[in-house]
N, C-alpha and C positions, 0 to 999 in steps of 0.2 A: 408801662404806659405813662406820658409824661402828663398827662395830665393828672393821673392819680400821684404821682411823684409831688405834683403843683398841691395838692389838697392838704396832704397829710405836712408837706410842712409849712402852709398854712396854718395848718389846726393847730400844729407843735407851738405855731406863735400867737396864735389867738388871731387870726387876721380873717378877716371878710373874704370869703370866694368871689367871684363876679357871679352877674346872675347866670352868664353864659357857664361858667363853669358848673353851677349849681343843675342848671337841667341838661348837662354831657352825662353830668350822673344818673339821671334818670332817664337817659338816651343808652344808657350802656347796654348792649346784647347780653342775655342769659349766658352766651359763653363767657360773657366776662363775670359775673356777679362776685365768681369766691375772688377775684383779685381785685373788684370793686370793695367786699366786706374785710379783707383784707386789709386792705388800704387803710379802713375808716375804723378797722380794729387799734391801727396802734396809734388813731387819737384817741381812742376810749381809754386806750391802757396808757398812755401817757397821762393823763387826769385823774382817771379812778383807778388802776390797777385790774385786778381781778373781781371787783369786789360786785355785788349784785344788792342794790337795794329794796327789801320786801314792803308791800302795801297793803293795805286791807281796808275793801269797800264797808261801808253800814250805810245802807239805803235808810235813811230817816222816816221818807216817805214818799210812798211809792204810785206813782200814778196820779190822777186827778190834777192833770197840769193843763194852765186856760192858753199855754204857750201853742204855737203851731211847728215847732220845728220838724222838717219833713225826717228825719233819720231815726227820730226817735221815739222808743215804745210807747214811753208817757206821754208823748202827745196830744193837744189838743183833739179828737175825732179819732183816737186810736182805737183799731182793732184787734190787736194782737193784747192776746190772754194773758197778762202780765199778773201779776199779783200787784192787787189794790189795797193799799190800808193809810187811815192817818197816820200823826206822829209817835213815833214808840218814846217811851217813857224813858229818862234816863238811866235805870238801870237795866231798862232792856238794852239799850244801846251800849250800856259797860258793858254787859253778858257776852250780847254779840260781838264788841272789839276783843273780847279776851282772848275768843277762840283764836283769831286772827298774831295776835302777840305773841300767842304759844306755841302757831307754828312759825316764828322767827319775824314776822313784818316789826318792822320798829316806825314804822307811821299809820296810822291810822287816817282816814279819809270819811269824815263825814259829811252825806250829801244827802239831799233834799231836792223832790222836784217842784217847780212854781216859779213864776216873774222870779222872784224874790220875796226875801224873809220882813215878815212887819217886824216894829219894835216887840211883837211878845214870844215873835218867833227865834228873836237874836237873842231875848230872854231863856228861851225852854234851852236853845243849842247852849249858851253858858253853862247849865244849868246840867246836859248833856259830857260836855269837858272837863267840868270838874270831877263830875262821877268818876270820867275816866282815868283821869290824873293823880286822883286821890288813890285808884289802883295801883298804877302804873307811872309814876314820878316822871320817869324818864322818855315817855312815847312821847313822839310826833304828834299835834293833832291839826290834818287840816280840814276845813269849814268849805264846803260848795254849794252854794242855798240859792244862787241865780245873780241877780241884777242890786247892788249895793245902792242905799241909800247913805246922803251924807250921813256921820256918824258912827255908821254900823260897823265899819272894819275896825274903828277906833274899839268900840264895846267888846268884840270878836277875839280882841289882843289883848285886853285888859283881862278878860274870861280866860285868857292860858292858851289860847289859839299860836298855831305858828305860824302856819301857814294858810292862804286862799286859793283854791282853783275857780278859775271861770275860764273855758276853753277860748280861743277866737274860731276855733271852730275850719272854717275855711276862708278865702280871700273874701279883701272889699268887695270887687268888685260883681263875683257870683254870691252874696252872702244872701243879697234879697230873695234869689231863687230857692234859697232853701230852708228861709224863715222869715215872715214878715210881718210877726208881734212885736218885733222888737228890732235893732240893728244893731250893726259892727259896729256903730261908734258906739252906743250901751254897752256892748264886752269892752271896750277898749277901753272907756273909762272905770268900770269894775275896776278892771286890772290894776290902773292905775290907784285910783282907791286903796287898795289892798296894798300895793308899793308905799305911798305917802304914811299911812299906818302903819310901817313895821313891820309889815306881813310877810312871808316870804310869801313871791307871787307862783302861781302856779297856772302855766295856761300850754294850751296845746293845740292840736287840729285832729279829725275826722278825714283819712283818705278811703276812695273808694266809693264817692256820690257821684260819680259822673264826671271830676274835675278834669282842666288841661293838665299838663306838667308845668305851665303855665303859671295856673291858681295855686298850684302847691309848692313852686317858687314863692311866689308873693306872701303867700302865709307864713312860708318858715319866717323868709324874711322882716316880716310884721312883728312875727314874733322876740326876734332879737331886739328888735328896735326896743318894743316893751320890756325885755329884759329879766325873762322870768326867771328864777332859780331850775325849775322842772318845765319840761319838757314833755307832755302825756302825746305819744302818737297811737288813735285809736284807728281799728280797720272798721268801715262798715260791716255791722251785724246786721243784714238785711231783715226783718224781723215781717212775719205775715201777718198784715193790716195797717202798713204802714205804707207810706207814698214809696217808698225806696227799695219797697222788697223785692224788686226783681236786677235790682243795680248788683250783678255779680261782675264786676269789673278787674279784679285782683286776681294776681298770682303769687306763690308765695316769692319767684324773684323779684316783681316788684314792689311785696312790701320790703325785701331787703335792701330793692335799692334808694325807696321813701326814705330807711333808717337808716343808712349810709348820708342821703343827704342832709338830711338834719343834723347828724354827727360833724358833718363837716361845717355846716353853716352857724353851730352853736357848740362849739369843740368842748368848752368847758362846763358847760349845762349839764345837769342829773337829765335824761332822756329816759323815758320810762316807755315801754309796748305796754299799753292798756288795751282794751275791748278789743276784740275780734283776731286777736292770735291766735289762739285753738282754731279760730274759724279758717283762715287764708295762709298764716304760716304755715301750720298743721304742723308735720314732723319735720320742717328747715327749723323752727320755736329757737333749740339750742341756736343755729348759727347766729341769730341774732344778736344773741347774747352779747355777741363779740359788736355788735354798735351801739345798745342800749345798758346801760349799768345800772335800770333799774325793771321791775315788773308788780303788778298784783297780782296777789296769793290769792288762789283759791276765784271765786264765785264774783258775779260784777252787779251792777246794780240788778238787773231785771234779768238776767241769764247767766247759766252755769257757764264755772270755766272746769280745768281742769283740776284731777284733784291733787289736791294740795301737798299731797307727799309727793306728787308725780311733780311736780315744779322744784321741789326740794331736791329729787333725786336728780330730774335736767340738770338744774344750777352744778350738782356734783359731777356729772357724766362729762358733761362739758370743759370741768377743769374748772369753772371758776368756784367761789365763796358766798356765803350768805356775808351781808355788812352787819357787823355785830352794833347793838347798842350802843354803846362806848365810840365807835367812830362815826366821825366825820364827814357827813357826805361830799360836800363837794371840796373843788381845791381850795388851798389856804387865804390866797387873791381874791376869791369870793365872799370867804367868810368875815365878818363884822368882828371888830373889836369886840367880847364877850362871847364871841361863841355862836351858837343858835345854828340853825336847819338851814338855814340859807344865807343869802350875802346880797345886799342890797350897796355895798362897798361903790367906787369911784367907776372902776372900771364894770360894764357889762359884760354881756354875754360873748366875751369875746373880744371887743372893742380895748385897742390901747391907742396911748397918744400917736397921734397923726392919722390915725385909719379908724376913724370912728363907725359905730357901727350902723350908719347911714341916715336917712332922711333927716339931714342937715338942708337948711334952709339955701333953696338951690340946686339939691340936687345929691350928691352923697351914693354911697354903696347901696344904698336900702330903697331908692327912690322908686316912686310907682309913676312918678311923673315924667311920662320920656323913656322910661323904663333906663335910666342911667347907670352905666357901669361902670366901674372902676378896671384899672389893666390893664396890663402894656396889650398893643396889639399883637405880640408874639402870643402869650398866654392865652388869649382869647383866640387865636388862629388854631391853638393847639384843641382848645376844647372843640372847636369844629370840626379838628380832624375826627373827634371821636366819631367808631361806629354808630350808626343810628340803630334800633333795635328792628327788626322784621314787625309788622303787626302782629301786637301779643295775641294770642287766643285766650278769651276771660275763661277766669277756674270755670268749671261747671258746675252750677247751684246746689250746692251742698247745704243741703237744708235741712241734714240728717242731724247736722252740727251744730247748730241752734235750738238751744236748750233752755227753755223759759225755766228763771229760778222758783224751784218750788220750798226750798230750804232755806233754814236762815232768817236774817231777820223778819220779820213779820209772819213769823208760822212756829209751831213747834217741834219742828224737825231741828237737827242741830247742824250747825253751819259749817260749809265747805272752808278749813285752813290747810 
């Protein structure tokens, strides 16, 4: 297919797809997927090898959030039975990262629901990272507490932080529909925030609310431009009491063919499947693999995943590797003089001289304005040739799947790694 020929050595160069190329990918028919994952397999292996990068959630605290985002458990007016508690103590939160460390993750992920953290909250998470550092020398630690105040990323970094997530979630232009305590330009300045401080940044999206193929062009897109280190694509986890719980929209070939395009659109980027894999992959989870170079172990914020040796044994079944301590995640062109988890370096995600990674003033590969593309007309003709898909049939509401977390942090049970 020339057009997957067009992608993969793209990705090999670090270069921008058009947009038109970008949603051929997600036009592509089920008969084609394995030589769509294919394709976007050996940009994966071309940057990272074999290797599979492990994570591990610590919900800080869980529930009681004044935000409205329609997708989510914690939500403002939620109904669904989540587990409720304030902040756990920092040696609870060392307790609970350790299980996670031991079964192989080398980044630790702590998050917090609420707008965002006061100054006493960026106090306790310090306070939280050290505990865990003083264990663990060598782990990852990244910070997701909402909507940054000036300063805060600065404190966050100084504390042994390495990284921030704040998702963008889904496109500008549908963002209001599906939260309106707060907006896309608030994520998009986070991000930046966490950028200007050191941070490595960490942002993603949410497929599976209802979006076009449209809105989750423009996000991937958004997202390069910002220029994250990671890449989290989560599936909706339709959750019962929530505005979104009957959005059964996925299949598992389309979340393969979501992580195909993102693989292509961010060739060099850690991509990690977060939330809702057990749910919509289900038993395709390995083939993923082959788009995505990273995952979380074990349990997510507010529901169970799989367990944690069954993700260890996948990683094996499949042929690839756990990424050991000691290395490197991303490629070398990313990484910063010194070292560190991420690369905030010259070039982005992607982006080399003369083909920048869009919304340049004017107009650019990234533009939302005019929807602007770059591309000879051949290339672009060729993405049209692609087949369009038949109207998918959404999975059927597998609700069997959704598993409110009862273990783990905030209980006395012992937690899923």
């Amino acid at each position: 297919m020339d057009l997957l020929n067009t992608l993969v050595d793209k990705g090999l160069r670090r270069e921008l797809p058009t947009r038109d190329e970008a949603l051929a990918v997600l036009a592509t028919s089920d008969d084609d997927v394995l030589d769509v994952v294919a394709a976007a397999g050996k940009v994966r292996r071309h940057w990272f090898g074999r290797r599979v990068k492990l994570n591990y959630l610590v919900n800080l605290k869980s529930g009681l959030c004044p935000e409205d985002c329609s997708y989510c458990s914690q939500r403002l007016g939620s109904k669904a039975e989540i587990l409720k508690y304030t902040w756990l103590k920092p040696d609870e939160a060392s307790q609970a990262a350790a299980a996670g460390l031991a079964g192989g993750a080398k980044r630790v992920c702590l998050v917090a629901s609420g707008r965002g953290p006061t100054d006493r909250d960026v106090a306790r998470v310090s306070d939280t990272i050290k505990a865990i550092k003083d264990q663990n020398e060598n782990v990852e630690v990244c910070a997701c507490l909402g909507l940054l105040s000036d300063g805060q990323a600065e404190r966050l970094r100084e504390a042994g932080a390495d990284a921030y997530n704040h998702n963008l979630n889904t496109s500008e232009g549908t963002y209001g529909d599906i939260t309106t305590t707060h907006t896309y330009a608030d994520r998009v300045d986070t991000v930046q925030k966490a950028h200007a401080a050191g941070l490595s940044a960490c942002s993603g999206l949410i497929a599976g609310m209802g979006e076009s193929d449209e809105d989750l062009v423009d996000v991937v897109y958004s997202l390069r431009e910002l220029d994250p280190d990671s890449v989290p694509v989560n599936f909706l986890i339709p959750f019962e009491g929530t505005p979104l719980a009957k959005e059964w929209n996925l299949t598992p070939q389309r979340c393969l063919r979501i992580l195909a395009m993102v693989r292509f659109v961010c060739p060099d980027v850690e991509v990690r499947i977060a939330g809702g894999r057990e749910v919509h992959l289900r038993t395709m989870q390995p083939l993923a693999l082959n788009l995505a170079n990273s995952i979380f172990l074990g349990d997510y914020l507010t529901s169970e995943g799989q367990a944690g040796k069954a993700d260890l044994d996948m990683i094996a079944d499949a042929g690839f590797e756990v990424e050991g301590a000691g290395e490197v995640t991303l490629p070398e062109h990313r990484v910063p003089v010194g070292g560190g988890c991420g690369s905030h370096a010259e070039s982005g995600c992607g982006s080399h001289e003369g083909a920048g990674c869009g919304s340049h003033e004017g107009a650019g590969c990234g533009s939302h304005a005019g929807g602007g593309v770059c591309g000879s007309a051949s290339v672009a003709a060729s993405a049209a040739a692609v087949p369009v898909a038949s109207a998918e049939k959404p999975s059927e509401a597998r609700t069997d799947l959704v598993a409110v977390r009862r273990r783990g942090a905030g209980t006395d049970l012992a937690p899923n790694a």
